[in-house]
N, C-alpha and C positions, 0 to 999 in steps of 0.2 A: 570343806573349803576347796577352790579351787589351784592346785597347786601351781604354781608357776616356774617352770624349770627348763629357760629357754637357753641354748649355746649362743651367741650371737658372735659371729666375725668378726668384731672392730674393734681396735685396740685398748687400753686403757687410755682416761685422760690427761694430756700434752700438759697440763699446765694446774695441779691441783697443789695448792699451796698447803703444807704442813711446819709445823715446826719443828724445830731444829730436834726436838725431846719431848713427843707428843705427850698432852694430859691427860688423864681419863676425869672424868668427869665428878666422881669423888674428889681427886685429889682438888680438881679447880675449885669446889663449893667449900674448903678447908682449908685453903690460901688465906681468902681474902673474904668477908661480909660481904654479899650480892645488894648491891643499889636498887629499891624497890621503885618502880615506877609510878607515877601519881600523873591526875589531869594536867597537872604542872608542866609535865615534861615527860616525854615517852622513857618506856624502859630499855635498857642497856640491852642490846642484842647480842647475843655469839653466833659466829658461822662454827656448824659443827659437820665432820663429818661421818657415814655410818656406812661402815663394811659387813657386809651379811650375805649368809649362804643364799644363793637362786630360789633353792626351795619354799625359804622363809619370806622372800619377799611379798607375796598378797599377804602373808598374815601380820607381817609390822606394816605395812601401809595403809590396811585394814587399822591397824592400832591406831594408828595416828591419825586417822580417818575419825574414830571414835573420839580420840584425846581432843584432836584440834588446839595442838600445840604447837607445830610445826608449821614454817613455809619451807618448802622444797624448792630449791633454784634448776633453772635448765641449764644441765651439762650438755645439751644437744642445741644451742640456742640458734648453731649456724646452718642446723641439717632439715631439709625439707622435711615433710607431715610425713609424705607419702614413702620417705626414705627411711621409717621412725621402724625398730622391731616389732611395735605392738600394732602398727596402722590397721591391719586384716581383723583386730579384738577392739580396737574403737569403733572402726565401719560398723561391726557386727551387734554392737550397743547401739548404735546409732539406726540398725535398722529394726531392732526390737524399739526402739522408742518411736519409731516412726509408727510402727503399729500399735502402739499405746496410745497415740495420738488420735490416731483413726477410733480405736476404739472408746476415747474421750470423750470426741467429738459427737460419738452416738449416742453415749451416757448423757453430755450437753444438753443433746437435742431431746431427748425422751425424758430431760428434769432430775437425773438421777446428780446426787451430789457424792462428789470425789473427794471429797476433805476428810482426813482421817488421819490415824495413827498407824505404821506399819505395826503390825501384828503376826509375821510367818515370816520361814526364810526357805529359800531354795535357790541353787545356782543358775547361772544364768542362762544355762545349756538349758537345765527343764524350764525358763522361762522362756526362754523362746520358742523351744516345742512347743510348750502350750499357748503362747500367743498363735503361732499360725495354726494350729488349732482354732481359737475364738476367731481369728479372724477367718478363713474360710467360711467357718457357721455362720459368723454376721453376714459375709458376702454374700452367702447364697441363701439366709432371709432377708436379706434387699432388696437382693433381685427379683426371687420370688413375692417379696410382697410387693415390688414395682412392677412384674406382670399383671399379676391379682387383681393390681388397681387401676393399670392401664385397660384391661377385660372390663373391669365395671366400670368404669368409664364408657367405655362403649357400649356398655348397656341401657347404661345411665341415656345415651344418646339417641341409642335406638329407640327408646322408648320417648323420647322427644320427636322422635322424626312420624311414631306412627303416632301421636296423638295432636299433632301440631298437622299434621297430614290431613284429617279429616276435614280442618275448614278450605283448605283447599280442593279437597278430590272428595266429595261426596257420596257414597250407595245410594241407586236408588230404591234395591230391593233384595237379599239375599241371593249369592247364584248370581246375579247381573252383571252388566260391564257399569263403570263408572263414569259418572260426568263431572266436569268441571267448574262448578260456575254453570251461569247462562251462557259462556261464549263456548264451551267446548262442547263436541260431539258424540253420540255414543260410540264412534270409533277409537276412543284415546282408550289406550291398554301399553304397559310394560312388555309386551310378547313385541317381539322379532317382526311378525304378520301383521299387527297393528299400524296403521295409520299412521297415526300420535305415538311417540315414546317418551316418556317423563325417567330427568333424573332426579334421586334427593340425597340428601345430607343436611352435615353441619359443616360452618364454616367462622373462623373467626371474626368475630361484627365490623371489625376496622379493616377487614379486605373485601366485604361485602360491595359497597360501592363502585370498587374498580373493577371486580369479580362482574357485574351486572352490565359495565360496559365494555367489558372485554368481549363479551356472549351477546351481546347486542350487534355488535358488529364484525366478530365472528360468524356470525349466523345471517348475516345483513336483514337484521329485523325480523328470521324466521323462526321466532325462539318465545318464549311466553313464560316471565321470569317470575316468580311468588318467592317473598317471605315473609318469614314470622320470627320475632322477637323470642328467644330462651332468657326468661327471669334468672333463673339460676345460675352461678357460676359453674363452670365446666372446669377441667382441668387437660393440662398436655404434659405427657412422661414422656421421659427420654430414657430410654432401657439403655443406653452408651453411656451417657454421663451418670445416669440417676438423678436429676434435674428433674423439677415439679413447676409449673408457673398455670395460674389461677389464669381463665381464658373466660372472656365474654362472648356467648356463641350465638349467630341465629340460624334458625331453620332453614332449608330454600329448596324451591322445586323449579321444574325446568322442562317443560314441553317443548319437542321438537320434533319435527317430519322425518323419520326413514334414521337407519342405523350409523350413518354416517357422521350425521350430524350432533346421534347422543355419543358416541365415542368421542368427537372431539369435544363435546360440552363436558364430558369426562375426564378426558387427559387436563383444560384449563382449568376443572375445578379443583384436580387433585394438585397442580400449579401452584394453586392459589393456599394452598394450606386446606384442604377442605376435606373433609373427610365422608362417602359414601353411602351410603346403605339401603337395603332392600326396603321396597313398600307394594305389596300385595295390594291388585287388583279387584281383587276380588274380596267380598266381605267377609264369608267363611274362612279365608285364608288370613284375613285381616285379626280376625278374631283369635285364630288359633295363635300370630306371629305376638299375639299381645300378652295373652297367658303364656305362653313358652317364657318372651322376655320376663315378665311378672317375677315366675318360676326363679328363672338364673340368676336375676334380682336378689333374689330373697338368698339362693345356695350363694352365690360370692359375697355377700356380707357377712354370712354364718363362717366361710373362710378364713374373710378378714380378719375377721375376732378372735379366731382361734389362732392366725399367725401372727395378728398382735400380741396375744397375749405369751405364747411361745417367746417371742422376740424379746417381751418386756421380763418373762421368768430368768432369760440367760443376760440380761444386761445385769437385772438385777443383783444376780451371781457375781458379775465382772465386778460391779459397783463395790462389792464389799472386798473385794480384795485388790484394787485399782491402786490404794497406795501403798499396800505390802510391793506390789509388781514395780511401780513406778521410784519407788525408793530403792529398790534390789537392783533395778539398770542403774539407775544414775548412779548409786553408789560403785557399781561395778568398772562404769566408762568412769567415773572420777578418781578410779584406781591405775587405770589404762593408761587412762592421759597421765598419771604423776609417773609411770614405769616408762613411760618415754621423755621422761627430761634423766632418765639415772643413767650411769654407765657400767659396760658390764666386761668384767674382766674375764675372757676365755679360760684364758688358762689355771686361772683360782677357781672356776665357778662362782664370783661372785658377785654382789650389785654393788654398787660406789654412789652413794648420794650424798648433796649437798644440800643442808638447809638452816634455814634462820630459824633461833628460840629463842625466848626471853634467856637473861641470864639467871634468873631464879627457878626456872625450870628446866634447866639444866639436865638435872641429877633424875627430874621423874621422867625425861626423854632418855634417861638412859636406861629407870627401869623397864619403861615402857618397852624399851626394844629390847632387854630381855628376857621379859614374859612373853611378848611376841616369837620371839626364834623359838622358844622352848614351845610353846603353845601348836607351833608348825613340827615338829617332832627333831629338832636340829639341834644334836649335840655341840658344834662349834659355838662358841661364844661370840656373840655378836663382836665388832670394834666400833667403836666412838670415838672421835678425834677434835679437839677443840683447835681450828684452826685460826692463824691470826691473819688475815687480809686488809688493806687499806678500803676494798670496796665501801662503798657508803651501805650502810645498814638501813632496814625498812625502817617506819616509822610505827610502831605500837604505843595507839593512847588507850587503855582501860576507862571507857566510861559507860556508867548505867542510864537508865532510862530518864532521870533527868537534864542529864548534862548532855545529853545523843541531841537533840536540837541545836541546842548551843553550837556545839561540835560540828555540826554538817553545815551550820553558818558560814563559820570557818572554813573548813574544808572546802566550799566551795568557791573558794576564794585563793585555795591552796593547800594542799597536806603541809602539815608541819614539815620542816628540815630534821632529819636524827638529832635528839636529845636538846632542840629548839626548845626556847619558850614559847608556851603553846599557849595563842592566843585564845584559844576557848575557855580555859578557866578563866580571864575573867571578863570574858563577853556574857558569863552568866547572871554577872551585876551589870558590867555597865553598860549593855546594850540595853536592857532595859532600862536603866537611867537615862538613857540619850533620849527613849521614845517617850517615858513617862514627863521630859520636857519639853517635849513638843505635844504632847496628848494630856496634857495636865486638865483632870476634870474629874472629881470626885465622883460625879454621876455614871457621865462615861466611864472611865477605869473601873468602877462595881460591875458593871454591865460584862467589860470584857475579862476582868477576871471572874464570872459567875462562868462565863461559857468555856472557859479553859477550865476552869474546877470540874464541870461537866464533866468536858471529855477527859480529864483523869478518873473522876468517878468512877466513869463506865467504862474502864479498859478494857475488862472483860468483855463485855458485848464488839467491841470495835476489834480486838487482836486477834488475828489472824484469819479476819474476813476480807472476801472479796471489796473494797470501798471504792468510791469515786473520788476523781483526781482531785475534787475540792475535798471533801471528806478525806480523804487521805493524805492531804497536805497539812491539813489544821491538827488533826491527831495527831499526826508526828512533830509539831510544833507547838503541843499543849502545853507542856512546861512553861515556853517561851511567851507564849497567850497569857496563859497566866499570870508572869511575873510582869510581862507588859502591863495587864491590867493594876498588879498592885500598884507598882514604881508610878502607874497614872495618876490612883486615888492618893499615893502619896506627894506628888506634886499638887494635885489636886489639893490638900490639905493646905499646902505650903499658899497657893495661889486664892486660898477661900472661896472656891467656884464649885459649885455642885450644878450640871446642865446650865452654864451659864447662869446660874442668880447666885447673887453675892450670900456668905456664911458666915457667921458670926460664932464656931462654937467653941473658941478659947478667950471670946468676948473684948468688948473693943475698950482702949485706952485714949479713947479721942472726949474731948471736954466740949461739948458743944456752946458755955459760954466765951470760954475763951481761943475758942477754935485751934488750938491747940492740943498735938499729943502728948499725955503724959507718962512717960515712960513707952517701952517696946512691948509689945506683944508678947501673949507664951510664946505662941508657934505661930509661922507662918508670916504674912502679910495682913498690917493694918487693915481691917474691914472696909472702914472708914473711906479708903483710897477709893470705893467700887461706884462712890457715891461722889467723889470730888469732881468739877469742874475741867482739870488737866487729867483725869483719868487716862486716858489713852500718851499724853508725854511720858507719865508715871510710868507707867506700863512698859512702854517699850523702852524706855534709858533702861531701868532696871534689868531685863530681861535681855537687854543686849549687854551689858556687862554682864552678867550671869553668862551669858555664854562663851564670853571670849575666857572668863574664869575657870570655867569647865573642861574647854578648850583648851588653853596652856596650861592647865593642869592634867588631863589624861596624855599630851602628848609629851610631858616632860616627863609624866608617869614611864609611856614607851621609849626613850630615850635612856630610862635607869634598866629597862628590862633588855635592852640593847648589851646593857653592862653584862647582865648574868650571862647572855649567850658566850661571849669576847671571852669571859672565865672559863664558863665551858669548854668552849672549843682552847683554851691555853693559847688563843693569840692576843697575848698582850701589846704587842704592836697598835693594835685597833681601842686598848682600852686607853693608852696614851693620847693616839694621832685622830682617833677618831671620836669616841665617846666624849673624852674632853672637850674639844674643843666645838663639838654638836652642841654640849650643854651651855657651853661658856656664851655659844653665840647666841642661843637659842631664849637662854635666859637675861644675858644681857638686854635682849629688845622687850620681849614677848613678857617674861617674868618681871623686869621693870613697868611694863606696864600693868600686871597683875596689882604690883602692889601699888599703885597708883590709882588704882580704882578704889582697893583697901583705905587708903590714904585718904584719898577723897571721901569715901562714907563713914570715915569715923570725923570728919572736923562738922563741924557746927557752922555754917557759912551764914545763917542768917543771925547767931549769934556775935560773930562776927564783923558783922552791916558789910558784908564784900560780895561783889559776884565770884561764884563756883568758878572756877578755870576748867576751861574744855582739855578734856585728855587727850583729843585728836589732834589739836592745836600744839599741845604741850609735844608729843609723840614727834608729829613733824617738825617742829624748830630745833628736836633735840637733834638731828640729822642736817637739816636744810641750815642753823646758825647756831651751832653751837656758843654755848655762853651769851647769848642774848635774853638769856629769862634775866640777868642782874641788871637790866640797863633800865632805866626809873620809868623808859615808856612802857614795858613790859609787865611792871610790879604785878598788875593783876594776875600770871601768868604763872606766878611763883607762888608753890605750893609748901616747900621746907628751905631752911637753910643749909648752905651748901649746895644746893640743888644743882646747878652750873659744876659743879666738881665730882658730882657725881655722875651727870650724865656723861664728860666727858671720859672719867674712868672706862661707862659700860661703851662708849662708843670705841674708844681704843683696842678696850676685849673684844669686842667681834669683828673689827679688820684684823687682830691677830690671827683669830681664831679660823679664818677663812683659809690663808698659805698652810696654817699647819692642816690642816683636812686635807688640802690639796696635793701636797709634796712628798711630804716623809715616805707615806706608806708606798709607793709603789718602787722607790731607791732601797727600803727596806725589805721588799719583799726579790729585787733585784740583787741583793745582799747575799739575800738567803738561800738564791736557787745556786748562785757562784758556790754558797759554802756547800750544799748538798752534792754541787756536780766533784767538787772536790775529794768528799768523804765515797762515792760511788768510783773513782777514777782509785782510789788506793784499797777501795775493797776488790777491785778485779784485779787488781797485782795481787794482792794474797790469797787469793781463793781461783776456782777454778768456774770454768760459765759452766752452769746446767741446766735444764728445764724446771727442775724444783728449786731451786736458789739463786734466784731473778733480784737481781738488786731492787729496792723502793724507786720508785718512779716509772716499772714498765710499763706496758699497756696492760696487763691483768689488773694492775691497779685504779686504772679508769681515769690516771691524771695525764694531760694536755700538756706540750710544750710550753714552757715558759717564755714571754715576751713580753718587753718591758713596757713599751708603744701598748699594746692591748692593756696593760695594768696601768699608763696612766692615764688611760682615756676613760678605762673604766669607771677610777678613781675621779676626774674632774668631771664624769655625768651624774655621780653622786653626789660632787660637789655643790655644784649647779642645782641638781634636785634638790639636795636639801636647805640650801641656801633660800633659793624662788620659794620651795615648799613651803616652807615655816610661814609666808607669809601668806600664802594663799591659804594654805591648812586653817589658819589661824580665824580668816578672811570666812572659811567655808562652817564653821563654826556658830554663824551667825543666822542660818538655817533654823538652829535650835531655836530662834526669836523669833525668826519668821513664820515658820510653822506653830507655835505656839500661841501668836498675835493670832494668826488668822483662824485656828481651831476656836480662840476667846472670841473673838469677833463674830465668826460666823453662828456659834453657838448662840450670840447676845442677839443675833439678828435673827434666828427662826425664835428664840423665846417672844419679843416683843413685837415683833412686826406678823407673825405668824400667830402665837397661841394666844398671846395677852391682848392683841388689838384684833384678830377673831374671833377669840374665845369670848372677849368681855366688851372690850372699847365700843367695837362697831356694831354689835347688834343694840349695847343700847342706845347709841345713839341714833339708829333706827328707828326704835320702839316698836319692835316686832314686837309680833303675840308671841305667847309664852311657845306652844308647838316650834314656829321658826326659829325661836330664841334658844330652843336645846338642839333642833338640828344643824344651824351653824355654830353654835359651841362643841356639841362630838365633830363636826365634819373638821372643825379647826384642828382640836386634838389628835383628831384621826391622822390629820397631813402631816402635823408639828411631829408626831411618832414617826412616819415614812420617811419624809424628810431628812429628818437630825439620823436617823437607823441610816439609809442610803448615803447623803454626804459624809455626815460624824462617823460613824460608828463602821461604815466600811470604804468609801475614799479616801476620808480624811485618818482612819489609822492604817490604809494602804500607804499613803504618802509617806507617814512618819515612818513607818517600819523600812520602808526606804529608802528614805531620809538619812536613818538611824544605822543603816548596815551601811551606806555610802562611810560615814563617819569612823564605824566600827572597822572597814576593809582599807580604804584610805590612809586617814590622817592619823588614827591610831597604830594599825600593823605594819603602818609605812615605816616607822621609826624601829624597825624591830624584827618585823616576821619575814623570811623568807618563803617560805611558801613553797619552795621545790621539793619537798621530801620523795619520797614512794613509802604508801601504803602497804604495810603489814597485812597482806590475805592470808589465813592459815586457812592450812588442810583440810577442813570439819564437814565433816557431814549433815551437821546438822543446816548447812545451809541448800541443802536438797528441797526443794517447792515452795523456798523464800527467791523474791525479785533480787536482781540484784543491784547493791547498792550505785546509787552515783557519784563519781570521782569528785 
């Protein structure tokens, strides 16, 4: 191990809070029962902190690296990177992973797969020996196989230019001079004393054209231009960058008078991107320039393959040991960066950290770092110190791989507050409840719970592969899929719809002589309704009641979960001035109207001979004229006796209930800063100021001047929110109807207008032959499937899902979650070649 035993010049830390009679951590786990943490509510954190020899530091931080128990706070939080003791040991990580990178990259490209298990260990000294080691070797087979291949390339070339040559510049007899065509002379020759001088090459095909008119009049028409087409692709290397790009190339030759004129025909071609080469005059010469290239041909391939394979022998090598290497840096720099947030006492020799653990793990962060100091060969006995700070503590929720969907719901919407109720545990029912009402369809929700069963099925194939961003969005959301799917087919049951066609399978109680139901259904909704006349009234009264029922029912739910926090945190002020009179108001309107729906569906109205009275109607006069339901024009309007007495009781409840929400709390909390400044004003007469015994309230504590003005402004925007809300909340509820109608709706409409009047209606009313008669019944089917899969089955459960988090983030966590926590990151290694998570 690599010992770490640096002096450092700076002082100890200014401001480290202890207590008065520090605990060791036995004695804390032996006080009191440690409060175990649940998805409910995060667990209890303690700030502890850990005194330990220089020596022993890599090997407990190494421990805790392992455990991933701990978060470590920065005691350097105000001091630049570059000013940090270790900055020169993270650079130096930092440039060993740059070469791990490089050498990745070449694994990447040659197909070799990096995924693996470390398996060796070595420090980080002989790993970086040996990476610039590997990578020198790679560098200088790059480059030499980026020679190798730039050389045949131009062989590649050459051998284009003399066989593309020939329909140009023809022999006419071994030994002779050549001619060109019928128009040239036996004077045209490549020599100096010739007449005619021709130049050739190759040239990229898309500068050809401009390349012909440059030389055109360059030469002012004394130039005699040929090409020809190369089938092949060519290639251009660039030996500086190692850049490859695939190049369309043609041939070209170029007759011109006297040396002048092929120089500059020269310097423009090479201008133009062009590249040169020799073409012998003569045919013996011709013959031998073609066997030679043939020759070179054949040896730089034979090369190639020997320094491919060389290349691909040492990747391979890398390949197998790519995540021993890549796990021994990161782990190494994830030691570095934690030894720059500690502080270090000169004069002790030793390290001073701070960090957050659960309080149940206490006692094995204590063994932990005593196996560790012993483990480093350090007779001093570590120190552990439980300190008590007002700081806010992170937030650690414990959840497994069912509930990690749920949670990052959440989460995304806000980390829990410390020891908050955590809105996750029970987004894991009722988000799906919310969607499975607006997705309610037996058919559908089978469909989409098969596919989230799936992907649980096959976790093994999916974990901890490379996926694409849809793919890796829906696996991490399996759970959520799935239970989506059930809570559908379980509305679905409720609603008798399987793909839109009406169900019958707890059987119907409808009397077709006397048109009359008798008695209620087992389960669900009367069959019966799918077939009625006012089908769609039915439909949507019901389901719009249903939803404002759901609706002030989960958010009176969040209104009680309001209570648990107010207890938690021991501010009872809030469970009086606020909880109360949330609920008083809340239910007053929202809950009177609950049970007026109740009301209304248990009376018998046509047993009665009366018209039903509208709730909406009823709702507004009980505000707009109070005590007008008793006046005889009204009677139809009057639902119970009393009614008039009671609405004005709840109306009286929620103008009370508005001053007390508004008022109390911020004179009480004005109350309390007076009694605090009080109690800090006679502890500095008795005591003496020090840096360690800092009255409550300083700035290590993280609390804000107190001001009354900001606490009741605060106070009357909550007012106002929750007042307005409740009504819109309530209002926004009705989404769940909306979405519902239209999934039933749109589903009735690809069944019948689509499969049943394609499939069946309209051919035979055509009286098609039998052949046309099965081709538009599959072609029907074939659409009805694409169709209902595209709108149903992926728009229309993008919608609800939503829909249904707008609900879940809203008008549900609105009554209840704050949402400001900080995230719990512990120390752990094992999150070495895992993405990291999103906030």
């Amino acid at each position: 191990e690599l010992a770490v035993c640096r002096r450092i010049s700076t002082p100890p830390p200014k401001a480290v809070l202890r207590p008065s009679q520090p605990r060791s951590p036995a004695s804390a786990c032996k006080e009191a029962p440690v409060a175990m943490g649940s998805i409910f509510r995060s667990e209890k954190m303690q700030l502890v902190q850990m005194i330990v020899q220089n020596e022993a530091a890599h090997s407990v931080v190494q421990a805790f690296g392992e455990e991933g128990l701990v978060e470590f706070r920065d005691l350097n939080a105000g001091q630049p990177f570059h000013k940090r003791a270790f900055t020169d040991d993270v650079k130096r990580c930092e440039e060993v992973q740059r070469k791990l990178k490089v050498l990745k990259d070449a694994l990447d490209e040659s197909g070799f797969d990096t995924d693996g298990a470390p398996a060796e260990t070595m420090t980080s000294d002989e790993l970086a020996s040996l990476l610039s080691e590997k990578e020198d070797e790679l560098n200088h087979m790059q480059s030499q196989e980026m020679i190798l291949l730039k050389n045949h390339n131009s062989l590649r070339e050459q051998k284009y230019v003399l066989d593309l040559g020939r329909s140009v510049y023809k022999a006419e007899a071994p030994g002779s001079s050549m001619e060109a065509g019928a128009e040239l002379t036996d004077f045209v020759s490549a020599a100096t004393t010739s007449v005619l001088s021709y130049v050739t090459g190759v040239m990229p095909r898309m500068s050809v054209p401009a390349f012909q008119r440059v030389i055109f009049r360059s030469t002012r028409g004394n130039a005699m231009f040929q090409s020809r087409t190369i089938d092949e692709t060519l290639h251009e290397y660039d030996l500086k960058t190692g850049e490859t790009a695939e190049v369309e190339k043609d041939f070209f030759m170029i007759f011109v008078a006297g040396e002048v004129l092929k120089s500059k025909v020269s310097k423009i071609a090479t201008y133009f991107g062009g590249t040169l080469y020799a073409y012998p005059d003569m045919a013996a010469d011709q013959a031998s320039m073609i066997s030679e290239v043939q020759k070179r041909l054949e040896e730089s391939s034979e090369i190639l393959r020997t320094t491919a394979s060389m290349k691909h022998a040492m990747l391979a090598e890398c390949a197998t040991h790519f995540p021993s290497w890549n796990y021994i840096i990161c782990k190494e720099k994830m030691i570095y960066d934690t030894f720059n947030k500690f502080d270090y006492d000169v004069r002790r020799k030793v390290f001073v950290a701070d960090a957050w653990v659960p309080e149940k793990d206490v006692y094995q962060v204590y063994r932990t770092l005593c196996t560790a100091t012993a483990r480093a060969g350090v007779e001093t006995r570590p120190v552990l110190n439980l300190l008590e700070t007002k700081a806010t503590p992170p937030t650690h929720l414990p959840v497994n791989a069912f509930c990690s969907g749920f949670q990052a719901l959440v989460n995304t919407y806000g980390t829990p507050r410390y020891r908050e109720v955590n809105a996750g545990a029970f987004a894991v029912i009722l988000f799906p409840f919310l969607f499975g009402i607006m997705f309610g369809d037996l058919g559908h929700g089978t469909l989409l719970m098969l596919f989230g069963y799936y992907m649980i099925r096959n976790e093994a194939s999916f974990e901890g592969k490379k996926l694409d961003d849809l793919v890796e969005m829906c696996y991490g959301g399996r759970y959520v899929i799935f239970l989506n799917g059930l809570f559908g087919m379980y509305t679905g049951l409720i609603y008798n719809e399987v793909f839109a066609c009406p169900m019958s399978i707890f059987g119907s109680h409808y009397n077709f002589e006397t048109g009359m139901t008798e008695g209620a259904p087992i389960f669900g909704i009367e069959p019966m309704w799918h077939h009625a006349a006012n089908k769609i009234s039915f439909f949507n009264s019901l389901k719009m009641k249903i939803s404002i029922v759901v609706g002030v029912i989960q958010m009176t739910f969040g209104i009680f979960l309001s209570l648990l926090n107010h207890l938690e945190y021991k501010d009872y002020k809030k469970v009086l001035f606020q909880f109360i009179p949330e609920l008083g108001f809340f239910g007053s309107i929202f809950g009177y109207l609950v049970f007026l729906i109740f009301f209304k569906w248990s009376q018998d109205y046509v047993a009665l001979a009366k018209p039903a009275p509208s709730l909406l109607t009823t709702l507004i006069n009980m505000f707009m004229s109070p005590g007008a339901v008793d006046l005889p024009e009204n009677a139809e309007l009057k639902l119970f006796e009393g009614q008039s007495s009671v609405e004005a009781a709840l109306i009286l409840t929620a103008v009370v209930c508005v001053p007390l929400l508004l008022f109390p709390i911020p004179f009480i909390e004005s109350y309390q800063h007076k009694q605090k400044l009080k109690a800090q004003s006679a502890y500095k007469e008795m005591a003496d100021e020090t840096d360690e015994e800092k009255p409550a309230g300083g700035e290590e504590d993280g609390e804000h001047e107190f001001s009354f003005g900001d606490s009741f402004v605060h106070q009357a925007i909550h007012t106002i929110e929750f007042v307005l809300g409740s009504i819109s909340n309530t209002a926004s509820y009705l989404r769940l109807w909306a979405l519902s109608l239209a999934h039933s709706q749109l589903s009735e409409l690809f069944w019948e207008d689509l499969l049943v009047m394609g499939a069946l209606v309209a051919p035979q009313g055509m009286k098609m032959n039998p052949y046309a008669y099965a081709f538009m019944t599959w072609f029907a089917i074939i659409m009805w499937i694409c169709i209902s899969f595209m709108v149903l089955m992926v728009m229309e459960n993008l919608s609800s899902f939503l829909h249904a988090l707008r609900l879940q983030w809203v008008e549900f966590q609105g009554k209840f979650y704050m949402g400001d926590g900080i995230r719990f990151v512990a120390f752990d290694f094992k999150t070495i070649g895992q993405a990291a998570d999103s906030e």
